[in-house]
N, CA, C and O atoms as a CHARMM CRD file, in Angstrom:
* protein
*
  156
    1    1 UNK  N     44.08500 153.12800 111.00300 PROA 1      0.00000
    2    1 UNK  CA    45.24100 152.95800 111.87000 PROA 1      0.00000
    3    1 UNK  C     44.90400 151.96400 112.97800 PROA 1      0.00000
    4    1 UNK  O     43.73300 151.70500 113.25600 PROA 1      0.00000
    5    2 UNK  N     45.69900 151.54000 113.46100 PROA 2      0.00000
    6    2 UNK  CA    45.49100 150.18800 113.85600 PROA 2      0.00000
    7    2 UNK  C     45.97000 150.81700 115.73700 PROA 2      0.00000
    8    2 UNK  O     46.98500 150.67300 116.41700 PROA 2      0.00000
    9    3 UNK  N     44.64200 151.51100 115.97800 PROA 3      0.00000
   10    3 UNK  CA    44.51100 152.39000 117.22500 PROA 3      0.00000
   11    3 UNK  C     43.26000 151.98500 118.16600 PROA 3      0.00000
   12    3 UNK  O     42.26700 151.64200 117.52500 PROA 3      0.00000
   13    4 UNK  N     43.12000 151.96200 119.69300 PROA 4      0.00000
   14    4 UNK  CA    42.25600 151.92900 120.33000 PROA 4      0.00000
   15    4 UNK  C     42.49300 152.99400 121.37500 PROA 4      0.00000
   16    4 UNK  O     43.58800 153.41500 121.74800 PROA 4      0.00000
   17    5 UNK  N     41.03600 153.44300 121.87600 PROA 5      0.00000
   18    5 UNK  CA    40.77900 154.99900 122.76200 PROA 5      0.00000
   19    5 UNK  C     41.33700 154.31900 123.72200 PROA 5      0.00000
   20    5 UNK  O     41.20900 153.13400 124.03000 PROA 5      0.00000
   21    6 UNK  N     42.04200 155.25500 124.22600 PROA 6      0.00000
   22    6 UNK  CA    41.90000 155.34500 125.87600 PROA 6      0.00000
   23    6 UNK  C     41.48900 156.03200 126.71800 PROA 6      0.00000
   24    6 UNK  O     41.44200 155.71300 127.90700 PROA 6      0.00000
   25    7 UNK  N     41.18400 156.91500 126.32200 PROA 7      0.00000
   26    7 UNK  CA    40.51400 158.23200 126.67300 PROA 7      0.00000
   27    7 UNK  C     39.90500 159.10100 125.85700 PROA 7      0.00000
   28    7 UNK  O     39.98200 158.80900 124.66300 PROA 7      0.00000
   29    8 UNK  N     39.33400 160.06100 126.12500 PROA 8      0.00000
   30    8 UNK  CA    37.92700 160.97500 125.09400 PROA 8      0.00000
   31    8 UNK  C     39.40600 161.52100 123.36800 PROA 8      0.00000
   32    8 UNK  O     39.21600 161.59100 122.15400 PROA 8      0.00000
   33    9 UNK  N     40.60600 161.74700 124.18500 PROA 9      0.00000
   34    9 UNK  CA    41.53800 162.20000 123.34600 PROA 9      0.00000
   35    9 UNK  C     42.85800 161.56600 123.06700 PROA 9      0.00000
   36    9 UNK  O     43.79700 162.03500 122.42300 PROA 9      0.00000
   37   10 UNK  N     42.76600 160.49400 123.62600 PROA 10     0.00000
   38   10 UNK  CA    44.20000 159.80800 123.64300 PROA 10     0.00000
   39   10 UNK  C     44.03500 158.15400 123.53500 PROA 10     0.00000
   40   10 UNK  O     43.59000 157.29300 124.29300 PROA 10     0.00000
   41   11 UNK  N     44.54400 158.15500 122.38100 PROA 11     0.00000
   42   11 UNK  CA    44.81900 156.56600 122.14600 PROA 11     0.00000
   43   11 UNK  C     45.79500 155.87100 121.98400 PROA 11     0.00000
   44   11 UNK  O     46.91600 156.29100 122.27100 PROA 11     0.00000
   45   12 UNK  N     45.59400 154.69600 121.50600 PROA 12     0.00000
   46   12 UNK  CA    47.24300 153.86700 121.89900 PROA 12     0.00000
   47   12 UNK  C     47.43000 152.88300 120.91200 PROA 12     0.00000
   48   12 UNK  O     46.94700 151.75700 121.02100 PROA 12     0.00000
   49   13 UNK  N     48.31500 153.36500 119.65800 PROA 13     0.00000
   50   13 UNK  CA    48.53800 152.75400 118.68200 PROA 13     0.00000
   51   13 UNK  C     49.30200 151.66600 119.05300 PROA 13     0.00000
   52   13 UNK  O     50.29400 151.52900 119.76900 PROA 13     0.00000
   53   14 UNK  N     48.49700 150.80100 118.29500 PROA 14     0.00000
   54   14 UNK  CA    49.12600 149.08900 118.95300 PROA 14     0.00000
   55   14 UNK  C     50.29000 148.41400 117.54200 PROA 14     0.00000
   56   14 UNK  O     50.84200 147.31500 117.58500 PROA 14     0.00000
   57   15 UNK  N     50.36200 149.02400 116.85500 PROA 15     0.00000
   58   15 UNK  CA    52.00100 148.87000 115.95500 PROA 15     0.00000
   59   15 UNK  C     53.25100 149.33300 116.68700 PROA 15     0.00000
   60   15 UNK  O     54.22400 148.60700 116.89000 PROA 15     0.00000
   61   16 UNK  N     53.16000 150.40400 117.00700 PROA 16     0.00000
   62   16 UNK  CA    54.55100 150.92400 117.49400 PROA 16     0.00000
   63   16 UNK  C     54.52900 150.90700 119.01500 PROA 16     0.00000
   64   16 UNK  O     55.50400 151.14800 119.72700 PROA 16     0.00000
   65   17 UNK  N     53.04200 150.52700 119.52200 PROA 17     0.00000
   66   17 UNK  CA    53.05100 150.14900 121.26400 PROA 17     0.00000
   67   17 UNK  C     53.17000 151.60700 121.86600 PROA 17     0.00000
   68   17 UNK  O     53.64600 151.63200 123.00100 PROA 17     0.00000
   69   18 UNK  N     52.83500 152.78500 121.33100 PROA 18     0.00000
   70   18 UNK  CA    52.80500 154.03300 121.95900 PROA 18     0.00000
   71   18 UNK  C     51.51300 154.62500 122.22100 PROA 18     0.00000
   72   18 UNK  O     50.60300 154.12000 121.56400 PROA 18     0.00000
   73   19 UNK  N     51.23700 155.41800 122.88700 PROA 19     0.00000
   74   19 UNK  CA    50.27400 156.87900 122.74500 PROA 19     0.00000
   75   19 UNK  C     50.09300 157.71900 122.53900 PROA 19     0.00000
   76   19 UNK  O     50.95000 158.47400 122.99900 PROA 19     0.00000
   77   20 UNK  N     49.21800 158.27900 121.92400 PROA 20     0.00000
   78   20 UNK  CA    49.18600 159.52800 120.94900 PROA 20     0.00000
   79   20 UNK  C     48.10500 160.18700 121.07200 PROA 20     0.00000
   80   20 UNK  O     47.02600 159.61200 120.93100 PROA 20     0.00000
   81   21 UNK  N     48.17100 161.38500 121.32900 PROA 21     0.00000
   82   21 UNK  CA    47.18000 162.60700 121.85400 PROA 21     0.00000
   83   21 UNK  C     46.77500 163.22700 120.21100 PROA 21     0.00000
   84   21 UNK  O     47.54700 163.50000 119.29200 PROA 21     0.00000
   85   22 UNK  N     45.00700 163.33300 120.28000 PROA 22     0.00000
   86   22 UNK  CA    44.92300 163.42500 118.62700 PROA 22     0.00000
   87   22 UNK  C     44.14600 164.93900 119.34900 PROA 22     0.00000
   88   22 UNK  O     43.53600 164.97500 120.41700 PROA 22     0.00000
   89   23 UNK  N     44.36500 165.95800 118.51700 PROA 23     0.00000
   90   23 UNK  CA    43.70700 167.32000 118.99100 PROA 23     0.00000
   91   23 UNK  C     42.21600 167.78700 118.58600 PROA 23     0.00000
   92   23 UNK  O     41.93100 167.41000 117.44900 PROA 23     0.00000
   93   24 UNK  N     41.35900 168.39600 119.12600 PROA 24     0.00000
   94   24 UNK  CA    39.86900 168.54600 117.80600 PROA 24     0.00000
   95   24 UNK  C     40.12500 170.21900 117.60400 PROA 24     0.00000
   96   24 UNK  O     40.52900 171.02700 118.44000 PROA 24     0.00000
   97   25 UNK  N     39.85200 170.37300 116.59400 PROA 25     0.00000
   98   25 UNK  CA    39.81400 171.53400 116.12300 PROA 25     0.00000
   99   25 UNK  C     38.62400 172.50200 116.32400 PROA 25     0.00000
  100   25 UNK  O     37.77300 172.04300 117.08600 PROA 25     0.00000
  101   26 UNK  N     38.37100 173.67700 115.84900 PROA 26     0.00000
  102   26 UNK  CA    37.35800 174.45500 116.79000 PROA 26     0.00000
  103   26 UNK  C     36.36800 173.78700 115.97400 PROA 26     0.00000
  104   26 UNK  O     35.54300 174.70000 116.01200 PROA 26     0.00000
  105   27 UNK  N     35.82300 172.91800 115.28000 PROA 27     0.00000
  106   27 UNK  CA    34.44900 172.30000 115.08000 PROA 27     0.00000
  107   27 UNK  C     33.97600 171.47200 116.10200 PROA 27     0.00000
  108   27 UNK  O     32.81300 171.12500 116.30900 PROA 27     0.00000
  109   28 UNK  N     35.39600 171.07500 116.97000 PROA 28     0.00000
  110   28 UNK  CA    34.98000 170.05200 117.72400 PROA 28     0.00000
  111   28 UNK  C     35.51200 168.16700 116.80100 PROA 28     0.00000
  112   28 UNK  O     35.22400 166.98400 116.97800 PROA 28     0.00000
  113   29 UNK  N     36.21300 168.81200 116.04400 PROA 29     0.00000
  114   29 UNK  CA    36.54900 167.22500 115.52500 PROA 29     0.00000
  115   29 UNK  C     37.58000 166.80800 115.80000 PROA 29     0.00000
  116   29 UNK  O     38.40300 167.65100 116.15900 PROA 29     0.00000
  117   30 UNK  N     37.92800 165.65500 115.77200 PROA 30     0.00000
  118   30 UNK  CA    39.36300 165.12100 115.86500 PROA 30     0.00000
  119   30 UNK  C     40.35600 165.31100 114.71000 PROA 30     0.00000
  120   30 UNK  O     39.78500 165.05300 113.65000 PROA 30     0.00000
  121   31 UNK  N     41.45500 165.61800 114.55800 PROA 31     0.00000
  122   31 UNK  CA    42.18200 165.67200 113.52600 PROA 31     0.00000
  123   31 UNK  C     43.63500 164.98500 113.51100 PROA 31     0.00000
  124   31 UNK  O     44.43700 165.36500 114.36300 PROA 31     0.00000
  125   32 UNK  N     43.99100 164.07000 112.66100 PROA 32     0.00000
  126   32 UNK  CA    45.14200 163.26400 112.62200 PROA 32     0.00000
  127   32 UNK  C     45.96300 163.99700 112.20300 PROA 32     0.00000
  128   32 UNK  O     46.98100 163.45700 112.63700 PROA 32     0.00000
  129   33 UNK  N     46.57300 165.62400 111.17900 PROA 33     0.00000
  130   33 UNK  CA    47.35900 165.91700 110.81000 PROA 33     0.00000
  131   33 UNK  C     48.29200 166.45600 112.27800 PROA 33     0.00000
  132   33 UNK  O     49.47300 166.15200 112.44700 PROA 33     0.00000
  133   34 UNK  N     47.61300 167.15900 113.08900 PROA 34     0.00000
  134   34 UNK  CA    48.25100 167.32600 114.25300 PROA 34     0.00000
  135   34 UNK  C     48.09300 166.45800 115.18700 PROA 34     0.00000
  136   34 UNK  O     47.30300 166.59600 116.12100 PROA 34     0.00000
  137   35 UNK  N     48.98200 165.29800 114.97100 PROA 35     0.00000
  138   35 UNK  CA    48.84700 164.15500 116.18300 PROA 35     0.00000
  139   35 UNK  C     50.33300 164.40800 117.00500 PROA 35     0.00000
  140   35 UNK  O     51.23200 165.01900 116.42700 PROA 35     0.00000
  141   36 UNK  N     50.45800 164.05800 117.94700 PROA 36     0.00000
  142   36 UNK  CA    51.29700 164.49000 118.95600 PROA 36     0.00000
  143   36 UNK  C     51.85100 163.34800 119.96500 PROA 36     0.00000
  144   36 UNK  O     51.19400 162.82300 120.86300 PROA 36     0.00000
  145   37 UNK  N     53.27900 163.06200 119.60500 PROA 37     0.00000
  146   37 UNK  CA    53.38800 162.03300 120.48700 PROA 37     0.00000
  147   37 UNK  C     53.06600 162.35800 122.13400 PROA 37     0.00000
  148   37 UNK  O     53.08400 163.49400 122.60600 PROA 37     0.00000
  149   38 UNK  N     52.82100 161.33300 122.76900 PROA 38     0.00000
  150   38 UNK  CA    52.88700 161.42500 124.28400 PROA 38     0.00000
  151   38 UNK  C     54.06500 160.98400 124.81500 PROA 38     0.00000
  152   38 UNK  O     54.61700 160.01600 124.29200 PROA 38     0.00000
  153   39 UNK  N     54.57500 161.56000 125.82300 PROA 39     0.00000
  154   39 UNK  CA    55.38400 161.55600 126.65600 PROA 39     0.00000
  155   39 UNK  C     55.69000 160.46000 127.46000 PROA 39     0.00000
  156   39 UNK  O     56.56600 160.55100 128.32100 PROA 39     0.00000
């Protein structure tokens, strides 16, 4: 995906020009199925 961090959890997909909060699950990983727009 055509994304850069902006923070430890939130990045900023540069196609649609938004941000998107990606969640980690209790392993501690990041997971794209629950991605979450930002506000």
């Amino acid at each position: 995906m055509p994304i850069y961090p902006i923070s430890e959890s939130t990045f900023h997909h540069t196609w649609v020009d938004q941000e998107y909060i990606f969640e980690k699950d209790e392993k501690g990983e990041i997971y794209f199925d629950g991605i979450k727009k930002k506000c």
